[in-house]
C-alpha positions in Angstrom: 0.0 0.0 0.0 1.3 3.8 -0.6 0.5 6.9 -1.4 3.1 8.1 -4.3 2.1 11.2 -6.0 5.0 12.0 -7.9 6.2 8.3 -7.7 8.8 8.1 -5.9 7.6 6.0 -3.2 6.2 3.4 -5.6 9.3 3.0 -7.3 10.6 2.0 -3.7 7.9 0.3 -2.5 8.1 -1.7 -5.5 11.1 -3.2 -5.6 10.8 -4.1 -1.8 7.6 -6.1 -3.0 8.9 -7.9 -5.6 11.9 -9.0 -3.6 9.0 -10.2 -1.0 7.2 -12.1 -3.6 10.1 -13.9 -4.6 11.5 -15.2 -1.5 8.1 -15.9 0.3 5.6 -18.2 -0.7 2.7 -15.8 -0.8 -0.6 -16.5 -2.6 -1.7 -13.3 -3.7 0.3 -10.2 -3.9 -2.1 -7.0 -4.0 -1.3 -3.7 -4.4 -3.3 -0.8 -2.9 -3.0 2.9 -4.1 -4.1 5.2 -2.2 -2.8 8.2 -4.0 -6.2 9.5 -4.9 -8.9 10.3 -3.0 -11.9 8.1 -3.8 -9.4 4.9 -2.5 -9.2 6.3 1.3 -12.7 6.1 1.1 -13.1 2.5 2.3 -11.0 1.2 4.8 -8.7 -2.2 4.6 -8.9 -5.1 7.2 -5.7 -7.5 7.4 -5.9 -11.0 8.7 -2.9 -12.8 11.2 -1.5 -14.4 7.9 -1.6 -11.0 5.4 1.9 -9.0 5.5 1.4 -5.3 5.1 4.2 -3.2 3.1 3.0 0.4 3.7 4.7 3.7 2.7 4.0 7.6 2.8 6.0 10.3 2.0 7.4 12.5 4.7 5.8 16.2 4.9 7.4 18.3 7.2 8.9 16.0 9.5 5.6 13.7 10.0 3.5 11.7 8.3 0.7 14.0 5.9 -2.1 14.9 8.2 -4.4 14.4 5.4 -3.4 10.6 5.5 -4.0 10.2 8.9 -8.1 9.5 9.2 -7.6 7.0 6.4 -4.2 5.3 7.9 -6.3 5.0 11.4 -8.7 3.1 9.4 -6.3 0.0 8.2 -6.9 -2.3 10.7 -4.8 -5.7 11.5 -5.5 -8.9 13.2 -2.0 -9.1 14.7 -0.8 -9.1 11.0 2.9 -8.4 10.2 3.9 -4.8 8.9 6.7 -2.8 7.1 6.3 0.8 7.5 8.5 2.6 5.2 8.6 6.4 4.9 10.2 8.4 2.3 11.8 11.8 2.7 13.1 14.9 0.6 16.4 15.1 2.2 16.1 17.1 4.8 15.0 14.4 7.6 12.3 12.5 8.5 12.1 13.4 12.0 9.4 11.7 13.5 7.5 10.5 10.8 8.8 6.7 11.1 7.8 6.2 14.5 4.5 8.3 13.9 4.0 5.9 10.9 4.9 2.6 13.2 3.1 4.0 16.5 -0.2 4.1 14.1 -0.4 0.3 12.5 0.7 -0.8 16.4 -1.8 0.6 17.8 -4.3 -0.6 14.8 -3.6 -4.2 15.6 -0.4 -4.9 13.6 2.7 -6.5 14.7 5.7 -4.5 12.9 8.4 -6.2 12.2 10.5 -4.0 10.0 11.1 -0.1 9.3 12.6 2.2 7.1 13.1 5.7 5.9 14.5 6.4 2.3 15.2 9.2 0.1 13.1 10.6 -2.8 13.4 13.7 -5.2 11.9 16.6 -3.1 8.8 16.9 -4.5 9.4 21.5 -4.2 12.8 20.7 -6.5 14.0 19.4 -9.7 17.2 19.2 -7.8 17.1 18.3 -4.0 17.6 14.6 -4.2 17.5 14.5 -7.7 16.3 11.1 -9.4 16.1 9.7 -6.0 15.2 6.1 -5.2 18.2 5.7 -7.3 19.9 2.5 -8.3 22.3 2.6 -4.9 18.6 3.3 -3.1 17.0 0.5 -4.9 19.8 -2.4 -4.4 19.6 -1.3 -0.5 15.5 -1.8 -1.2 16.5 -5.2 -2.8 18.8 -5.9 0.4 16.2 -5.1 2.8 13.8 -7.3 1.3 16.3 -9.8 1.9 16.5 -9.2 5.3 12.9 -9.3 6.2 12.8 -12.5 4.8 14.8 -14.3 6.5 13.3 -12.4 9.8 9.8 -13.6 8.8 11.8 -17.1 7.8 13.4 -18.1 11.2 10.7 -16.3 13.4 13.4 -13.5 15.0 11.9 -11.5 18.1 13.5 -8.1 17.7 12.8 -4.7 19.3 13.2 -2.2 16.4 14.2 0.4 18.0 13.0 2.7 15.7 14.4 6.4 15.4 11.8 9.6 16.5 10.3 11.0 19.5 6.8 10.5 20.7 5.2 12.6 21.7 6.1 13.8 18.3 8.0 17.1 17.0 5.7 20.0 15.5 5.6 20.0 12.4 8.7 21.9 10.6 7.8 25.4 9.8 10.0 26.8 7.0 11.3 31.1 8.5 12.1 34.0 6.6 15.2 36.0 6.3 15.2 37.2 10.1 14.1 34.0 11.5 9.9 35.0 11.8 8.1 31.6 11.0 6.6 31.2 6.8 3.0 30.0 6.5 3.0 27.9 3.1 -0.5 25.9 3.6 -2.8 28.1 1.6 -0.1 28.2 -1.3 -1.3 27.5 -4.8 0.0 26.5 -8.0 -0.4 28.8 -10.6 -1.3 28.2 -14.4 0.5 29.7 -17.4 -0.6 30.3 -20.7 0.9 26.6 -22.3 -1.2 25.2 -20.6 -3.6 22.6 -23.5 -6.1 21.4 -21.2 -5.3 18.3 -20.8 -6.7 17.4 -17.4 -3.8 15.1 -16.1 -3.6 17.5 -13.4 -7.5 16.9 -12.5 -6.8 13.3 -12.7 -3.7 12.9 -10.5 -4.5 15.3 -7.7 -4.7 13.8 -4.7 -6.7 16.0 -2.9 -9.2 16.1 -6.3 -8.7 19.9 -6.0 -8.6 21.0 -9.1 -11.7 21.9 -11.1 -12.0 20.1 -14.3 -13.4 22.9 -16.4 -11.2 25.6 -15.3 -7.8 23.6 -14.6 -6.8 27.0 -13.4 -9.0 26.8 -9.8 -8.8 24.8 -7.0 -11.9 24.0 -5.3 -10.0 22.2 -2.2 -6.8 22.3 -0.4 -3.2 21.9 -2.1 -0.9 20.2 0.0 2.2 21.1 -2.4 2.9 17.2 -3.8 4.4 18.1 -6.6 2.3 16.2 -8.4 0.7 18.5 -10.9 4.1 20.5 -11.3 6.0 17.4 -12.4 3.6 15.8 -14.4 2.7 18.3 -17.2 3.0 17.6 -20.2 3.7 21.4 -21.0 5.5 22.8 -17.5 2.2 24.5 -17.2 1.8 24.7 -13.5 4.3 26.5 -11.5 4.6 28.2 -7.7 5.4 32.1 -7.8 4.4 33.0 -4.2 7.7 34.0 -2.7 7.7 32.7 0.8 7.6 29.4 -1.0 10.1 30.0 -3.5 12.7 31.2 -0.6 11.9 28.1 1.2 12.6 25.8 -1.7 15.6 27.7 -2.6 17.1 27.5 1.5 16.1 23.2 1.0 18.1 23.0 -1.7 21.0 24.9 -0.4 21.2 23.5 2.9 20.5 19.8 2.1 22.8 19.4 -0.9 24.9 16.6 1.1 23.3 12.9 0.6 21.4 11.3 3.2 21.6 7.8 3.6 18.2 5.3 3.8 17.9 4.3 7.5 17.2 0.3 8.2 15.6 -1.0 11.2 15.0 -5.0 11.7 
């Protein structure tokens, strides 16, 4: 299961899965994408034998709070987990622990974590084509690993890093330190724009208005999505608390983070 808008954490996710599939013998293999809003309508219900792979990207240090009513509604029957969050390069914080503390206390048994790296969905640049191949063989690896955890029945705290109760979330400042306010941000629409409507399609708030692509009738939680996926470079940011912020994330977090494994 994941929520990917730009992709990134399905890439990952992916090749974690298919190493999974390999090396266990598993009857069905089902994939749940909850990247638009008309699947978090109905909740999901896990038996003691399913194993749940879940991921979600990282939004300012925690797990999206527009995730949260639908995550609480995955429930488990003591069924094994994987949490695995995914992070611009800056840091995750304490979205991994959030992410764990939530299937726990939803009935699952979590028996592996992670945090990886994906292209910041504000930048072109900030972890730029990340999961790359280096990410993706450490996917492969980890895959491994849970096998043979699931395989010879290991018992083993996790350990798993993050606070609880759990940080703020991170608020981006301006040039003397007074704290930015990006929520009500919203992507603009320029004139190449040639109506396509993949931005309609692939918004995962289903917040833009299909006859004027220009409008948002609902919130924009800056994913990236609508930016990175036209066909035409039609939809940009120009609001300049949010361009500063995007331009102090990509000069502060130019040094590569590494995925963090816990089993």
């Amino acid at each position: 299961m994941y929520f990917s808008a730009t992709g990134t954490t399905k890439k990952l996710l992916d090749e974690i899965a298919d190493k999974l599939l390999k090396n266990i013998d598993i009857l069905n293999g089902d994939r749940i994408d909850f990247t638009l809003p008309d699947i978090r309508k109905n909740s999901v219900l896990f038996s003691k034998n399913d194993i749940l792979l879940i991921g979600v990207p990282v939004y300012a240090g925690r797990v999206p709070n527009v995730l949260l009513k639908y995550l609480n509604s995955i429930k488990g029957e003591r069924s094994k987990a994987i949490p695995i969050v995914l992070y611009g390069n800056r840091n995750y914080d304490d979205a991994l622990i959030e992410l764990n503390d939530i299937l726990s206390n939803n009935g699952f048994d979590v028996i592996a974590a992670a945090s990886f790296i994906g292209e910041h969905s504000f930048s072109y640049t900030l972890a730029k084509n990340r999961p790359d191949a280096s990410d993706l063989s450490i996917a492969r690896d980890f895959g491994d690993e849970i096998y043979n955890k699931i395989k010879n029945n290991i018992d083993k705290d996790l350990n798993i890093k993050g606070i609880n109760p759990y940080r703020t979330y991170y608020i981006p400042k301006d040039e003397v330190g007074n704290p930015v306010d990006i929520r009500r941000v919203i992507p603009k629409t320029n004139k190449t724009c040639i109506d396509c409507k993949i931005c309609v399609e692939i918004c995962p708030m289903g917040s833009i208005d299909y006859q004027d692509v220009s409008t948002l009738n609902g919130i924009c939680i800056k994913c990236g999505a609508c930016i990175k996926r036209c066909p035409t470079n039609s939809k940009y940011f120009d609001n300049e608390g949010y361009l500063r912020h995007k331009r102090e994330l990509e000069d502060e977090f130019k040094e590569r983070k590494s995925p963090d494994i816990f089993i």
